[in-house]
N, C-alpha and C positions, 0 to 999 in steps of 0.2 A: 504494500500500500504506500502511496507515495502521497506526499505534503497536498497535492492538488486534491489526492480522493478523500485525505481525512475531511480538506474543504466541501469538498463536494457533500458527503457525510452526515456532517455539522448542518449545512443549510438545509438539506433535504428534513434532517428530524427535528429544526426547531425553528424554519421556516426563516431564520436570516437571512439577509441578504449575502450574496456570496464576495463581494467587496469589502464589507463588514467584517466576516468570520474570517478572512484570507489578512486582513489588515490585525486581527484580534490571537492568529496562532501565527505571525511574523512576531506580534511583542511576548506572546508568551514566553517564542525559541529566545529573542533576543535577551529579555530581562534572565533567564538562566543562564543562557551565555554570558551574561554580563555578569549574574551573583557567582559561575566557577570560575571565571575570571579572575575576578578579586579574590580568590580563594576561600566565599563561602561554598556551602552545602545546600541544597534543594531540597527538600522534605514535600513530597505529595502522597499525605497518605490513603493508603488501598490500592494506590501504583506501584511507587516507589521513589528511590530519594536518587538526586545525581549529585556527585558524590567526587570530588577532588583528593585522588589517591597521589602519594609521595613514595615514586621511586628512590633508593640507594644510591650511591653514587657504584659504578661497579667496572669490572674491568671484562673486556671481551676480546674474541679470536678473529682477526682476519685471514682465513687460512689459507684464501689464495695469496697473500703475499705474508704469509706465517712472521704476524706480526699481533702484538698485543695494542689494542687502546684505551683510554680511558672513558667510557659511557658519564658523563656528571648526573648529579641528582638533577630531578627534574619532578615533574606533576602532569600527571594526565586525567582526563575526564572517565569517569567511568558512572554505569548506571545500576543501582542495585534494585531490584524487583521487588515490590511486598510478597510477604509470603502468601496472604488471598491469590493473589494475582500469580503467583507462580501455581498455585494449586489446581486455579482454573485452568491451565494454559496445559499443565500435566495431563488433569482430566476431561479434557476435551480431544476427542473420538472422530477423526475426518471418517465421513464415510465415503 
């Protein structure tokens, strides 16, 4: 499912306009990207929360030119599921 069908989605079950709902999940993406930015955390609960995890600094292999580098610490975004939300997903049955 892609960003246009969720729009599409949204308008169909609550009768918004599609302008509206397209301008209304551009600020929901942006204000997250903005709070893991600054390095808070997102809490949606019964979804789940997006979640700014802290890599190590660490050393790694380049082995076609069998040389070692240094990886620095860093942050990346990650998204963790509620567990409703993972349970439905578990038990849910494609037929």
């Amino acid at each position: 499912m892609t960003k246009a069908d969720i729009v599409n989605e949204i308008a169909k079950n609550t009768g918004i306009e599609k302008v509206t709902v397209q301008k209304t999940v551009e600020a929901l993406m942006e204000t997250i990207k903005h709070s893991m930015v600054t390095g808070n955390n997102v809490y949606l609960r019964g979804f789940g929360s997006f979640i700014v995890k802290k890599r190590a600094k660490k050393t790694a292999r380049n082995i076609s030119k069998n040389t070692t580098i240094i990886i620095p610490a860093h942050n990346i975004p990650a998204f963790k599921p509620a567990k409703s939300f993972i349970t439905k997903v578990k038990s849910h049955v494609k037929k």
